[in-house]
Every structure is written in C-alpha cells, then in structure tokens.
PDBQT receptor file of N, H, CA, C and O in Angstrom, charges set to zero:
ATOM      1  N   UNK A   1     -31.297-111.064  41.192  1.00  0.00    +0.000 N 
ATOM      2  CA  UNK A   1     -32.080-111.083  42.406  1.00  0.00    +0.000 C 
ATOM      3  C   UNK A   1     -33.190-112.113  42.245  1.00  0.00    +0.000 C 
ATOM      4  O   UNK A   1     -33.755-112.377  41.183  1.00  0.00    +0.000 OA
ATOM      5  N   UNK A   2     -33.422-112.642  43.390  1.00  0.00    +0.000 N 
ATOM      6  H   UNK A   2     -32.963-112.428  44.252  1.00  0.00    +0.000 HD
ATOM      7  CA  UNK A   2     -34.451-113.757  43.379  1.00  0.00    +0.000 C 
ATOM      8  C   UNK A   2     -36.046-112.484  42.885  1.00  0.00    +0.000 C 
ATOM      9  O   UNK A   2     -36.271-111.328  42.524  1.00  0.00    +0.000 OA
ATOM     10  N   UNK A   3     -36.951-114.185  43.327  1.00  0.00    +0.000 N 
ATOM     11  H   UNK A   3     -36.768-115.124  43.620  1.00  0.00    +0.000 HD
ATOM     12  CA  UNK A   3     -37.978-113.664  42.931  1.00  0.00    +0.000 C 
ATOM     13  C   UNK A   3     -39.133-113.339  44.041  1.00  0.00    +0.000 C 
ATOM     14  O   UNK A   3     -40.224-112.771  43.998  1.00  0.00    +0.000 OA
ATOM     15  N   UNK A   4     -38.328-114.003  45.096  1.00  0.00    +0.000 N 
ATOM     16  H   UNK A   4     -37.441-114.464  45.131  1.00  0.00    +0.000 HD
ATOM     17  CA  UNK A   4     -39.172-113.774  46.602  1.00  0.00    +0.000 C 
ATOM     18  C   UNK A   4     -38.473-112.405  47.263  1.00  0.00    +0.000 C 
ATOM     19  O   UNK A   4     -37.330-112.359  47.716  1.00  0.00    +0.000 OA
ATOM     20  N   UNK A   5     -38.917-111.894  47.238  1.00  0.00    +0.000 N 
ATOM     21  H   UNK A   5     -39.846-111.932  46.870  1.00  0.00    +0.000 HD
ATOM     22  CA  UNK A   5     -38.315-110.614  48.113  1.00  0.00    +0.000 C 
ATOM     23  C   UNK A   5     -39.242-110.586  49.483  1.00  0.00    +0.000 C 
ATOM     24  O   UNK A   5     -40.164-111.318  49.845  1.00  0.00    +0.000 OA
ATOM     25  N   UNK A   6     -38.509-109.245  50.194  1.00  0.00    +0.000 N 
ATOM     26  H   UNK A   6     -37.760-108.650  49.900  1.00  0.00    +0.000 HD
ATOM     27  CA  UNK A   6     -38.872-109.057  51.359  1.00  0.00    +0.000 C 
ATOM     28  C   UNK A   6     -39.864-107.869  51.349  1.00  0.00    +0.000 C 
ATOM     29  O   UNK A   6     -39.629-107.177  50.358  1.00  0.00    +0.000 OA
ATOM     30  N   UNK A   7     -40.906-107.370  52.098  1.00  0.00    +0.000 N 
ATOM     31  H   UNK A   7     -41.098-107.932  52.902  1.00  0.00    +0.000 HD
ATOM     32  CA  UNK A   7     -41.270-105.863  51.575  1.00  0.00    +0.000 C 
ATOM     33  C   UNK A   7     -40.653-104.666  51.290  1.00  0.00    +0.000 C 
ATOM     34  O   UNK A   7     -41.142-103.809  50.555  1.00  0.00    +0.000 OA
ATOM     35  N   UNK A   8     -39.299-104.561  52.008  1.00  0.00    +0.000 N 
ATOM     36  H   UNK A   8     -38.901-105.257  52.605  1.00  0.00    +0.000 HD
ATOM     37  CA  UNK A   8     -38.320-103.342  51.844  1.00  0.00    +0.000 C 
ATOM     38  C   UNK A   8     -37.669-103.478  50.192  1.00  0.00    +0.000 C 
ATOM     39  O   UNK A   8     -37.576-102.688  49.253  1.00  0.00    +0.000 OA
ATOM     40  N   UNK A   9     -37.322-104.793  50.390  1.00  0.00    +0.000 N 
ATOM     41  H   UNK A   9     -37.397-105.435  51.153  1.00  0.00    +0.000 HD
ATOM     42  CA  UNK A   9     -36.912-105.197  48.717  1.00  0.00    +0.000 C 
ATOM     43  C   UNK A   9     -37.660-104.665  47.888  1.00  0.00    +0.000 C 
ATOM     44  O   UNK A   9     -37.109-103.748  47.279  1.00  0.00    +0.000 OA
ATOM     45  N   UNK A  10     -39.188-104.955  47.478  1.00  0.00    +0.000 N 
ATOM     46  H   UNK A  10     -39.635-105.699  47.973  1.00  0.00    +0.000 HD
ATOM     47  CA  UNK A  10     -39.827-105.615  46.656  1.00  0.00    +0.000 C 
ATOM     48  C   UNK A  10     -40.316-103.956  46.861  1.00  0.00    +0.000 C 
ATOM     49  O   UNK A  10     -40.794-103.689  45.759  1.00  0.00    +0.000 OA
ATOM     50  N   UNK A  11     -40.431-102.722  47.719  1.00  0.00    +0.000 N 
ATOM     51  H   UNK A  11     -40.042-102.939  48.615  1.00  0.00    +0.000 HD
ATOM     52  CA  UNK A  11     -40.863-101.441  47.427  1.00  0.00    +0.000 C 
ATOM     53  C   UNK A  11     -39.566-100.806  46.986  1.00  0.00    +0.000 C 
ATOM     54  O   UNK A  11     -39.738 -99.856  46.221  1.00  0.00    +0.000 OA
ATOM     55  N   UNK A  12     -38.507-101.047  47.230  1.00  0.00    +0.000 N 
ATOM     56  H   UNK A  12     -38.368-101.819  47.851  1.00  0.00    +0.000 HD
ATOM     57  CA  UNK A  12     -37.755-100.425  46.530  1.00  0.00    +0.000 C 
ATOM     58  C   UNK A  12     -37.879-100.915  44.598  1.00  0.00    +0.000 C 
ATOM     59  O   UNK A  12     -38.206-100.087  43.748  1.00  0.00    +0.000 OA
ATOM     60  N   UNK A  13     -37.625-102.014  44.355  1.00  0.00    +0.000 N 
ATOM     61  H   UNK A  13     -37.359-102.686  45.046  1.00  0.00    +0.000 HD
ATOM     62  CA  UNK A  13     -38.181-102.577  43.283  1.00  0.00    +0.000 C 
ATOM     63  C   UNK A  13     -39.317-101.808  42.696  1.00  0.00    +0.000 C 
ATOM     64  O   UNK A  13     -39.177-101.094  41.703  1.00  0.00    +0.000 OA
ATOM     65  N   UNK A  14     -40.708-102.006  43.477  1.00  0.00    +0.000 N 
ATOM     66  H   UNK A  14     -40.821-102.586  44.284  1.00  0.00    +0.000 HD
ATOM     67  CA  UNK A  14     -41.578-101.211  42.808  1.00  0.00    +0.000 C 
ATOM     68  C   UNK A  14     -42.295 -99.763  42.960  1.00  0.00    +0.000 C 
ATOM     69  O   UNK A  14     -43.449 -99.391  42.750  1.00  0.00    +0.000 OA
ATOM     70  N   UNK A  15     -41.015 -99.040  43.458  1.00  0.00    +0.000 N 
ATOM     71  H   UNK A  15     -40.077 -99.343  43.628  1.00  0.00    +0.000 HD
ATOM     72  CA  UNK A  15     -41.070 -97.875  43.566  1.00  0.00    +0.000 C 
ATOM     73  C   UNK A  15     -42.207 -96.826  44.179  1.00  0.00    +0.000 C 
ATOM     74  O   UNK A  15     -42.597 -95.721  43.802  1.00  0.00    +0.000 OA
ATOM     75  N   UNK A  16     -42.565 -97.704  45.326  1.00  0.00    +0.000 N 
ATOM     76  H   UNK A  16     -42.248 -98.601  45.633  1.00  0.00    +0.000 HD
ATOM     77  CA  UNK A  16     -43.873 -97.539  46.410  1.00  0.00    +0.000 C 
ATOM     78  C   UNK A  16     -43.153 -98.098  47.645  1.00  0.00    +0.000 C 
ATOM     79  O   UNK A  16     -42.362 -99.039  47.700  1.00  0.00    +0.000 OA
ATOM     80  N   UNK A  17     -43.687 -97.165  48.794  1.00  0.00    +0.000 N 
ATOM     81  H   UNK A  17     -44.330 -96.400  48.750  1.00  0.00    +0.000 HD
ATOM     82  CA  UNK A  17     -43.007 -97.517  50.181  1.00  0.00    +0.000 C 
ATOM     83  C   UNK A  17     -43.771 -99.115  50.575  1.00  0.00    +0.000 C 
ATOM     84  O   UNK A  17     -44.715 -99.694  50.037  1.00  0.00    +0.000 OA
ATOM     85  N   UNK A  18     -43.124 -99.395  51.443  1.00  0.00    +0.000 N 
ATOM     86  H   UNK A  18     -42.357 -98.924  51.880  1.00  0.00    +0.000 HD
ATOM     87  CA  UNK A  18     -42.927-100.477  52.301  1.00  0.00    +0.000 C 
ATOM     88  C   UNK A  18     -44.324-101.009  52.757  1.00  0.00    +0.000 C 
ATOM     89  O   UNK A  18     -44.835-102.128  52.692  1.00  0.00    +0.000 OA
ATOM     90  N   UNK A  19     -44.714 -99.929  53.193  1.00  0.00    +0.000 N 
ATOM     91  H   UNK A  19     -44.299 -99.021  53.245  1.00  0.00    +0.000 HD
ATOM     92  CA  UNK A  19     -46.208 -99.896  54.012  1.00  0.00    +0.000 C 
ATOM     93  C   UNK A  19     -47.396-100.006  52.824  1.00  0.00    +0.000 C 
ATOM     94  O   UNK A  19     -48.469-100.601  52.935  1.00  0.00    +0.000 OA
ATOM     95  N   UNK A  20     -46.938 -99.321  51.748  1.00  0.00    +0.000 N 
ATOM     96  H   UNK A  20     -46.067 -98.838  51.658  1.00  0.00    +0.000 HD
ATOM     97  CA  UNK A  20     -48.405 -99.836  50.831  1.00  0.00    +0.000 C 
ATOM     98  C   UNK A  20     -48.149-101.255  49.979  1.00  0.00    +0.000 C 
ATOM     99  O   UNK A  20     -49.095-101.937  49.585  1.00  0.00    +0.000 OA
ATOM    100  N   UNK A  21     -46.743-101.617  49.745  1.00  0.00    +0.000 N 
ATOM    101  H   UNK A  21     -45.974-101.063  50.065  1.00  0.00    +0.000 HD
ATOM    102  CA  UNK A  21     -46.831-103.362  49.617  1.00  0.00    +0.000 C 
ATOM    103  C   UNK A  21     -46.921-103.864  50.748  1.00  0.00    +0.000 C 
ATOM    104  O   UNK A  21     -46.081-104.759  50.658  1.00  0.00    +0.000 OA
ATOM    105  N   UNK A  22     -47.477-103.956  52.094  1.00  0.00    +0.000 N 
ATOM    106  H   UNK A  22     -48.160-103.229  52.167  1.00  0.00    +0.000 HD
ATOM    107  CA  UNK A  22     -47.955-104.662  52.938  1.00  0.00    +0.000 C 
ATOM    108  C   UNK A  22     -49.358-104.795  52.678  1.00  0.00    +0.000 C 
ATOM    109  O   UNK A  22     -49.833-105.926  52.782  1.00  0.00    +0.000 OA
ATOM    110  N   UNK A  23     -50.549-103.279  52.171  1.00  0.00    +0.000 N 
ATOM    111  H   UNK A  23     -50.163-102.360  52.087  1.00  0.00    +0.000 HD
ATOM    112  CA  UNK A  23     -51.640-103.139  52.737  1.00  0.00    +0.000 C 
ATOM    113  C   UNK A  23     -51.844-103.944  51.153  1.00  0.00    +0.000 C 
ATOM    114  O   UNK A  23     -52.749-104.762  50.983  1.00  0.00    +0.000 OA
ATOM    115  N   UNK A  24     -50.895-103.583  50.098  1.00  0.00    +0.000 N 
ATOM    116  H   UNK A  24     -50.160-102.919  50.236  1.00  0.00    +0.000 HD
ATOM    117  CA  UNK A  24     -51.779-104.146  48.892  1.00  0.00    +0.000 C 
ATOM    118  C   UNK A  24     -51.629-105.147  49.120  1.00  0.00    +0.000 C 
ATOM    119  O   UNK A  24     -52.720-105.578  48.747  1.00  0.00    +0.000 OA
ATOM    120  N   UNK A  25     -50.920-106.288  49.599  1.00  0.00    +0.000 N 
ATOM    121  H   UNK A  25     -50.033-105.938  49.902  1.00  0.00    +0.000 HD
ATOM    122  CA  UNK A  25     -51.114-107.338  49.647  1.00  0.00    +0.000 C 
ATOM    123  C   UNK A  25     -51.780-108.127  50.446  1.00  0.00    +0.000 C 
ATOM    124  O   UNK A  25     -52.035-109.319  50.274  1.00  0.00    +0.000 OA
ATOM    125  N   UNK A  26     -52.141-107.252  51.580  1.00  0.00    +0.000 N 
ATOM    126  H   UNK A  26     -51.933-106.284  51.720  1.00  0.00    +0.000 HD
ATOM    127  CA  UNK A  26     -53.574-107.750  52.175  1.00  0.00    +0.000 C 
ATOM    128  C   UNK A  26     -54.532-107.769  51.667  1.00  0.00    +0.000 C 
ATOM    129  O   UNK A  26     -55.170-108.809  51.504  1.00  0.00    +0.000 OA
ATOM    130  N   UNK A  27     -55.132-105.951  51.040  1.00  0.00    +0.000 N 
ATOM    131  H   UNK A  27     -54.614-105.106  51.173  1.00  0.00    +0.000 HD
ATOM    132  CA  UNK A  27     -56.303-106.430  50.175  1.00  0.00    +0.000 C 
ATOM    133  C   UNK A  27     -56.040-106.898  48.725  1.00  0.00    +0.000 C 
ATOM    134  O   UNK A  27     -56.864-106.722  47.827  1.00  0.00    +0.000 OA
ATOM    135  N   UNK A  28     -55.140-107.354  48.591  1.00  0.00    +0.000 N 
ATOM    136  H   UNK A  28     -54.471-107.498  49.321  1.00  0.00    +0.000 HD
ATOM    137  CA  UNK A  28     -55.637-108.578  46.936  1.00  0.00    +0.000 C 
ATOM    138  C   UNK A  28     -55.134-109.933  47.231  1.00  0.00    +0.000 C 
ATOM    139  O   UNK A  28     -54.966-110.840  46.417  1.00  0.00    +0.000 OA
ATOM    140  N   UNK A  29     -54.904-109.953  48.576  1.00  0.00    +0.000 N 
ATOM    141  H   UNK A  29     -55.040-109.216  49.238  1.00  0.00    +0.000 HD
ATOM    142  CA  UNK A  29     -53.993-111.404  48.994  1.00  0.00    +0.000 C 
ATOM    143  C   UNK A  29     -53.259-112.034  48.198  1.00  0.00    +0.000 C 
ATOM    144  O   UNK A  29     -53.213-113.169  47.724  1.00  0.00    +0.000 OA
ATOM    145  N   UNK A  30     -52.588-110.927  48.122  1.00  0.00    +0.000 N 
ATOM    146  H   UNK A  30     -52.626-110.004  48.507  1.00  0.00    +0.000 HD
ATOM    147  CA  UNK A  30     -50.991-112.031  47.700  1.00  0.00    +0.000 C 
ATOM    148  C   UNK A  30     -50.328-112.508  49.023  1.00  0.00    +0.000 C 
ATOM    149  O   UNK A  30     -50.164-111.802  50.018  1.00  0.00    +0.000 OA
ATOM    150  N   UNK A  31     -50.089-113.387  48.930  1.00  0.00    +0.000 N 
ATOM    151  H   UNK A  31     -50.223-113.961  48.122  1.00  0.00    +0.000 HD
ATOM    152  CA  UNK A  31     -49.501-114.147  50.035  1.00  0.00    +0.000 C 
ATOM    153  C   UNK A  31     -47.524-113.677  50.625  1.00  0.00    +0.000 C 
ATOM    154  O   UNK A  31     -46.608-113.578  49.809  1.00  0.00    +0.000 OA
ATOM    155  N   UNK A  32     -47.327-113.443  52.395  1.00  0.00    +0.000 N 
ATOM    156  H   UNK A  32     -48.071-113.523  53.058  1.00  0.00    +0.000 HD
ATOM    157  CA  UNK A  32     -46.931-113.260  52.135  1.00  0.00    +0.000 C 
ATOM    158  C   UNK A  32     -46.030-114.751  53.212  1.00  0.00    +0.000 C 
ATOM    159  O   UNK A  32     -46.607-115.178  54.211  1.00  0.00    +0.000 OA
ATOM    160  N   UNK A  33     -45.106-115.138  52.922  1.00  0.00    +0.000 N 
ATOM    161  H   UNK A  33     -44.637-114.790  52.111  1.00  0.00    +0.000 HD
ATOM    162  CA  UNK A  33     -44.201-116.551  53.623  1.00  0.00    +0.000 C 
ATOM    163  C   UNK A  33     -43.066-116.415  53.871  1.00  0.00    +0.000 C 
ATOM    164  O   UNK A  33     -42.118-116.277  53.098  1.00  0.00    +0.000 OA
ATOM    165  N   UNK A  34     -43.095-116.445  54.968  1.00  0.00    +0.000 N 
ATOM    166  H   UNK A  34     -43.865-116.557  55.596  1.00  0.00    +0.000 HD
ATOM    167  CA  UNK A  34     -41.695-116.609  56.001  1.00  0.00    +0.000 C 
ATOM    168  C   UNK A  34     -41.309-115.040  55.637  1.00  0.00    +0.000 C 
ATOM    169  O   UNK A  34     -40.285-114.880  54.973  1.00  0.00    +0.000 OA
ATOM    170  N   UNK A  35     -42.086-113.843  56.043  1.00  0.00    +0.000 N 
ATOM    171  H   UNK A  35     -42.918-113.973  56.582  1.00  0.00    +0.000 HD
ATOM    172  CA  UNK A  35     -41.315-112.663  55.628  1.00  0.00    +0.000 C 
ATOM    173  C   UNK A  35     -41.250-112.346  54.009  1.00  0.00    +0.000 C 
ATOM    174  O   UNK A  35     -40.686-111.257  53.902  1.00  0.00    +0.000 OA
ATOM    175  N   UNK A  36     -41.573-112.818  52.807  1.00  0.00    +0.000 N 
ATOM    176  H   UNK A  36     -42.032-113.703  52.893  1.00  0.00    +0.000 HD
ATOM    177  CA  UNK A  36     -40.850-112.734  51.543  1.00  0.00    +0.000 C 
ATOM    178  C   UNK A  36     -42.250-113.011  50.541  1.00  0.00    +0.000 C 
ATOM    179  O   UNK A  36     -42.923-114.041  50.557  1.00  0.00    +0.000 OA
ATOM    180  N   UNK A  37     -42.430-112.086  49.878  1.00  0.00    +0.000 N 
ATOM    181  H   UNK A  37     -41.883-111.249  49.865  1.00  0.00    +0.000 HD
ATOM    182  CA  UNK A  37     -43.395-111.851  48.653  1.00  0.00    +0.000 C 
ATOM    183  C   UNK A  37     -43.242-112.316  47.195  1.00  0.00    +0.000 C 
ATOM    184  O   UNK A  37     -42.430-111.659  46.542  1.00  0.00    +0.000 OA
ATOM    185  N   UNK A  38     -43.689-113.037  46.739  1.00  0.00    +0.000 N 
ATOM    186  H   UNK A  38     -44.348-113.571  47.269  1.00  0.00    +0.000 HD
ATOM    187  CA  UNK A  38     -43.883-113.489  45.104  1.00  0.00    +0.000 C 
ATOM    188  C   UNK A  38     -43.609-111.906  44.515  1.00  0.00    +0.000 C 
ATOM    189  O   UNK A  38     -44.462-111.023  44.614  1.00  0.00    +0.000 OA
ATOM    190  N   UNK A  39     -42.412-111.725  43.951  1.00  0.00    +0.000 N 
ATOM    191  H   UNK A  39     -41.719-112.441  43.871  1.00  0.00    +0.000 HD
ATOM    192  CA  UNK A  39     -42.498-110.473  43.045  1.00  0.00    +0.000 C 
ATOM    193  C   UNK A  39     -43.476-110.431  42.219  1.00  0.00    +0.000 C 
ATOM    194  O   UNK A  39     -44.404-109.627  42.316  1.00  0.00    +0.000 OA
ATOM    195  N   UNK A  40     -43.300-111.778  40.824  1.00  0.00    +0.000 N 
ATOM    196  H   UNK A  40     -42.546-112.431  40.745  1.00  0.00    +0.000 HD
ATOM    197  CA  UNK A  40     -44.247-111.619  40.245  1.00  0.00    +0.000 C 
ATOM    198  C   UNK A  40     -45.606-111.679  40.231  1.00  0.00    +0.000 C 
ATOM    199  O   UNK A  40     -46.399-111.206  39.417  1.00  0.00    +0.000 OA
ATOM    200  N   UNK A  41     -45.805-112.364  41.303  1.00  0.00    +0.000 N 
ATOM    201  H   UNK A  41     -45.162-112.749  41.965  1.00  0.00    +0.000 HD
ATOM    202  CA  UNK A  41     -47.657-112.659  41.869  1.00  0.00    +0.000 C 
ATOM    203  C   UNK A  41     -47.776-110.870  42.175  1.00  0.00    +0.000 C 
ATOM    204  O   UNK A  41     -48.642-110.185  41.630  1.00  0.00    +0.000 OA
ATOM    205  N   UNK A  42     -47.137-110.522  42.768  1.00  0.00    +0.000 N 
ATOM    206  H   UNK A  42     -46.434-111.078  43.211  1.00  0.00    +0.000 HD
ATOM    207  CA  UNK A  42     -47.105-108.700  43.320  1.00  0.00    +0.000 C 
ATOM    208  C   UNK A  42     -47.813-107.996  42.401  1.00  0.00    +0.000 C 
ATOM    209  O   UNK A  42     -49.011-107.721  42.341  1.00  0.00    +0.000 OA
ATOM    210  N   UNK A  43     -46.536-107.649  41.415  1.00  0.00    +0.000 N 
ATOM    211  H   UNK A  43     -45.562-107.872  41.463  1.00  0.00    +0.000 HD
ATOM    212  CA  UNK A  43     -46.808-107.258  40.642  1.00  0.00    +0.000 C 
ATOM    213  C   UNK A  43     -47.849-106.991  39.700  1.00  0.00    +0.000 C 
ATOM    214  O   UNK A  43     -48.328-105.872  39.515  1.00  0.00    +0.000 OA
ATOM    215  N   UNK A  44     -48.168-107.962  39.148  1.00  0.00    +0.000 N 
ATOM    216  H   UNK A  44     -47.779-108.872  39.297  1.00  0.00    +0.000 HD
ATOM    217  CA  UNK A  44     -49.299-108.555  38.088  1.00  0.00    +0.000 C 
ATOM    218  C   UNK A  44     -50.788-108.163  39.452  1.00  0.00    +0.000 C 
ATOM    219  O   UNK A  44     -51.607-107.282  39.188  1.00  0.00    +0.000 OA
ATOM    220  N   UNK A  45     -50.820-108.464  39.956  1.00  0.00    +0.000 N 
ATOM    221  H   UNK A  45     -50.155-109.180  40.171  1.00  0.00    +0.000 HD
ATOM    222  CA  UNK A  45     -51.832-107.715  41.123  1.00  0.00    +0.000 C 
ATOM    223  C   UNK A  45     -51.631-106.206  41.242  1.00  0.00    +0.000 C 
ATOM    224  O   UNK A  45     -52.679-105.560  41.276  1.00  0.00    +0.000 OA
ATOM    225  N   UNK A  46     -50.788-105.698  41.294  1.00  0.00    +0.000 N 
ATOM    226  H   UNK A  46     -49.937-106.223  41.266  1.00  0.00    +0.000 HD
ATOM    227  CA  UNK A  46     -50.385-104.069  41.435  1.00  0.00    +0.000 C 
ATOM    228  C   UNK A  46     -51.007-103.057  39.870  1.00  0.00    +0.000 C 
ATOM    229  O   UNK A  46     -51.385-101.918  39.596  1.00  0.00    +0.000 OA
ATOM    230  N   UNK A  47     -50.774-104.426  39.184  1.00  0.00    +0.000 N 
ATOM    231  H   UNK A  47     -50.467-105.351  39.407  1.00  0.00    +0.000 HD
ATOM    232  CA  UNK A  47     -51.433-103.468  37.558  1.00  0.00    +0.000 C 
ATOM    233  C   UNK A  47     -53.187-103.748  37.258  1.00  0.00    +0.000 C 
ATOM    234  O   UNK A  47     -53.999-103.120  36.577  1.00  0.00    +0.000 OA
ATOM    235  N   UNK A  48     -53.310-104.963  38.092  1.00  0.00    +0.000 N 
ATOM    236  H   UNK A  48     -52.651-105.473  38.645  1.00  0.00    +0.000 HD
ATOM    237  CA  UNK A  48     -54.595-105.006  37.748  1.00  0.00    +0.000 C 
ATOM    238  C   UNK A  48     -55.799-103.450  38.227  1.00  0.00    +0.000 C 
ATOM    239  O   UNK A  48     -55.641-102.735  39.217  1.00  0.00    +0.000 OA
ATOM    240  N   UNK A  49     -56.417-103.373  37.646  1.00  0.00    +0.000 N 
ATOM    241  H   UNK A  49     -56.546-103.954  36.842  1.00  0.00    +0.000 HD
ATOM    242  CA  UNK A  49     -57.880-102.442  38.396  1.00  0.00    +0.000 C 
ATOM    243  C   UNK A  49     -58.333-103.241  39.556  1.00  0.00    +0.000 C 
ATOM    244  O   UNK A  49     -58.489-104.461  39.505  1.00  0.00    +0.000 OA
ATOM    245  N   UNK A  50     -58.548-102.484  40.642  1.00  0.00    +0.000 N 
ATOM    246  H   UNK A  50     -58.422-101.493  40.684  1.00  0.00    +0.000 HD
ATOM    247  CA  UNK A  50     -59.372-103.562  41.297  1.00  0.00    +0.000 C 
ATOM    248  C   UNK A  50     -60.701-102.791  41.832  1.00  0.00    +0.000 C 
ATOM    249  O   UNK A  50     -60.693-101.769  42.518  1.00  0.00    +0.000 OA
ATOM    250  N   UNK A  51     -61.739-103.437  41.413  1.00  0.00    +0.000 N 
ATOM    251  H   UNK A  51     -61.745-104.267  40.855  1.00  0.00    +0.000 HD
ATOM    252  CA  UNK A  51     -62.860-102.992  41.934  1.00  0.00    +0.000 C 
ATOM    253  C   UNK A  51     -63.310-102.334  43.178  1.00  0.00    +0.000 C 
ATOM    254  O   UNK A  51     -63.591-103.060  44.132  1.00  0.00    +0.000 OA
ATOM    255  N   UNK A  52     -63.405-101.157  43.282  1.00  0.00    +0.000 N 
ATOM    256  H   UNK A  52     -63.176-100.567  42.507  1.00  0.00    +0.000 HD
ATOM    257  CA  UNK A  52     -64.184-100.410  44.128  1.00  0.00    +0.000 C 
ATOM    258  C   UNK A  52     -64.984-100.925  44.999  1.00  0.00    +0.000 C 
ATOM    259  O   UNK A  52     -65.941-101.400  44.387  1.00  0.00    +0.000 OA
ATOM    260  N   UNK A  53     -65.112-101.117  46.401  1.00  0.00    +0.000 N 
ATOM    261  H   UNK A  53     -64.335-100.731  46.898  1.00  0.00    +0.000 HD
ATOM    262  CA  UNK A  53     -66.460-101.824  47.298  1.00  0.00    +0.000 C 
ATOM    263  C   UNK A  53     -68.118-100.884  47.121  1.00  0.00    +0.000 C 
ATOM    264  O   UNK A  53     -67.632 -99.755  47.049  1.00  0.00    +0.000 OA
ATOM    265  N   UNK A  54     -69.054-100.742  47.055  1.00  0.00    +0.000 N 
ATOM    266  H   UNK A  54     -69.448-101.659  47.114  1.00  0.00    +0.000 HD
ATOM    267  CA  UNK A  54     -70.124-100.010  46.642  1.00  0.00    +0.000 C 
ATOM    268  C   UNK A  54     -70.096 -99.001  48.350  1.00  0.00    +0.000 C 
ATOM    269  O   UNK A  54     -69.716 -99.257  49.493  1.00  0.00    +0.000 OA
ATOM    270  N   UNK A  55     -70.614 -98.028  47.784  1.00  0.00    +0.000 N 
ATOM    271  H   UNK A  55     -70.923 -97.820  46.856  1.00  0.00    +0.000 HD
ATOM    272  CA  UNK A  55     -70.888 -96.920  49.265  1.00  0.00    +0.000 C 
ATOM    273  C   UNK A  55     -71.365 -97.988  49.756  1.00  0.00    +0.000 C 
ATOM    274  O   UNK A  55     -71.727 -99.103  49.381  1.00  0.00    +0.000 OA
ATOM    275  N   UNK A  56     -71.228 -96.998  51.283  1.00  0.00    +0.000 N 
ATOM    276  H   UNK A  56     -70.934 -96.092  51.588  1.00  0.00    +0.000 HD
ATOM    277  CA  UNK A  56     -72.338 -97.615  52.582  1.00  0.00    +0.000 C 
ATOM    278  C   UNK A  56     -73.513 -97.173  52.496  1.00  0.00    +0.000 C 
ATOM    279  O   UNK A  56     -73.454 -95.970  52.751  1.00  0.00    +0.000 OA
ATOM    280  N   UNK A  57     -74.757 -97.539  52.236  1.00  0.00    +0.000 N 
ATOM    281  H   UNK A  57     -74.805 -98.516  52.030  1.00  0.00    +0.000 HD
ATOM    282  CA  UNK A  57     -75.979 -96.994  52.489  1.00  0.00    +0.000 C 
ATOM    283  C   UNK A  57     -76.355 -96.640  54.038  1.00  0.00    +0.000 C 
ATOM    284  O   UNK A  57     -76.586 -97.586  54.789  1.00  0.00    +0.000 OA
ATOM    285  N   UNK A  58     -76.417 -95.411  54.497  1.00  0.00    +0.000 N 
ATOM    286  H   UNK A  58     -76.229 -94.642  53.886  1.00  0.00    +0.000 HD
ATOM    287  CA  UNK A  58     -77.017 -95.187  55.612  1.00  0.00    +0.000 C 
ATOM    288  C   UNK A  58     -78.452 -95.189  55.517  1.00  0.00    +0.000 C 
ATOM    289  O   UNK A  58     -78.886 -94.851  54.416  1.00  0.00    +0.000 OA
ATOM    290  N   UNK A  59     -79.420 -95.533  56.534  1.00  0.00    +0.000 N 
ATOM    291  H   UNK A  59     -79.067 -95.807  57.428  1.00  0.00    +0.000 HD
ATOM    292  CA  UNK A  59     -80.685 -95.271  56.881  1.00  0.00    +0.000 C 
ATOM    293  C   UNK A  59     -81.037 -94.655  57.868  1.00  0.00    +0.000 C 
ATOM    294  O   UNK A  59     -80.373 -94.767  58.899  1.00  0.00    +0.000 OA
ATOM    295  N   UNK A  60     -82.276 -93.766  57.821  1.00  0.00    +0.000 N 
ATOM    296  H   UNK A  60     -82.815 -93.676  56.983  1.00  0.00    +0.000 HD
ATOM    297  CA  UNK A  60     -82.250 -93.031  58.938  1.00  0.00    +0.000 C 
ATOM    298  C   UNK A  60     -83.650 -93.902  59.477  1.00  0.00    +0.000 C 
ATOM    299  O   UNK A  60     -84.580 -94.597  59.067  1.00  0.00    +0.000 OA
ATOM    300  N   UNK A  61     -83.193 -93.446  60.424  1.00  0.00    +0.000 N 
ATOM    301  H   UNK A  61     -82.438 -92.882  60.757  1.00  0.00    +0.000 HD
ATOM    302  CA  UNK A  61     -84.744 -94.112  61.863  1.00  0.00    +0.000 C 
ATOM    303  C   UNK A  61     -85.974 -93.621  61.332  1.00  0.00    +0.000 C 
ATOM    304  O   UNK A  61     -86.086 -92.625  60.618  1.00  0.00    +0.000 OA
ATOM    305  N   UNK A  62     -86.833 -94.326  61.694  1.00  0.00    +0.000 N 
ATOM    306  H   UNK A  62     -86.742 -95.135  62.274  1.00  0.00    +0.000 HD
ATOM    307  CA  UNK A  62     -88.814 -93.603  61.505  1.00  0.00    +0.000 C 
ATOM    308  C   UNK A  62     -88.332 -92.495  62.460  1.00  0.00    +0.000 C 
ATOM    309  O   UNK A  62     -87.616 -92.371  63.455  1.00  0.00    +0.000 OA
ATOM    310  N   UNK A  63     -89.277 -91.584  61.446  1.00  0.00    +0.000 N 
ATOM    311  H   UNK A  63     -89.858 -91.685  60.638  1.00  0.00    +0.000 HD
ATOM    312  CA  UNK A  63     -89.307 -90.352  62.652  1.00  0.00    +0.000 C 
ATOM    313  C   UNK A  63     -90.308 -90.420  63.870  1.00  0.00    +0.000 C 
ATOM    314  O   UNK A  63     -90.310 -89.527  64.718  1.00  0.00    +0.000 OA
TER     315      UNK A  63
C-alpha cells in the first residue's frame, strides 16, 4: 500500500475512526491533498504529546 492514503484508509490503518484523523490533522496540520494524507507525516504526529492550550481565565466585572 502506498503511503498517501485517504482518511477511511489511513483510520483503518491506525486503528481510530475516520473523524478523529480528520480533526487530528487539523489541529497538528498535517496536510491533507487532493483527498489523501502522508501516512507517515500522520503518524509520527499521532505519537507525539502535544501540548495542552492554558485554561481560559475568566474575569468578573467591578462590582
């Protein structure tokens, strides 16, 4: 099998549905072209840690 897959491919491959290799590859931007994903760019992104965004600080109004 190649190395560009499609998302249905490339979650069967990595044994996660369809829909969370779309969202992971939005947030770590792996790129995706003409329909078809870098397995290995995927991947190697899928094992990394990826940093946490910090809470939201709310503030409240002067009373």
């Amino acid at each position: 099998m190649g190395n560009h897959l499609t998302p249905t491919e490339l979650a069967r491959e990595a044994g996660i549905g369809r829909r969370e290799v779309l969202s992971t590859c939005l947030e770590t931007g792996v790129p995706i072209f003409q329909g078809r994903i870098d397995k290995s760019l995927f991947l190697a992104n899928l094992r990394q840690p990826h940093p946490q965004p910090p809470p939201q600080r709310t503030f409240a109004p002067p009373p």
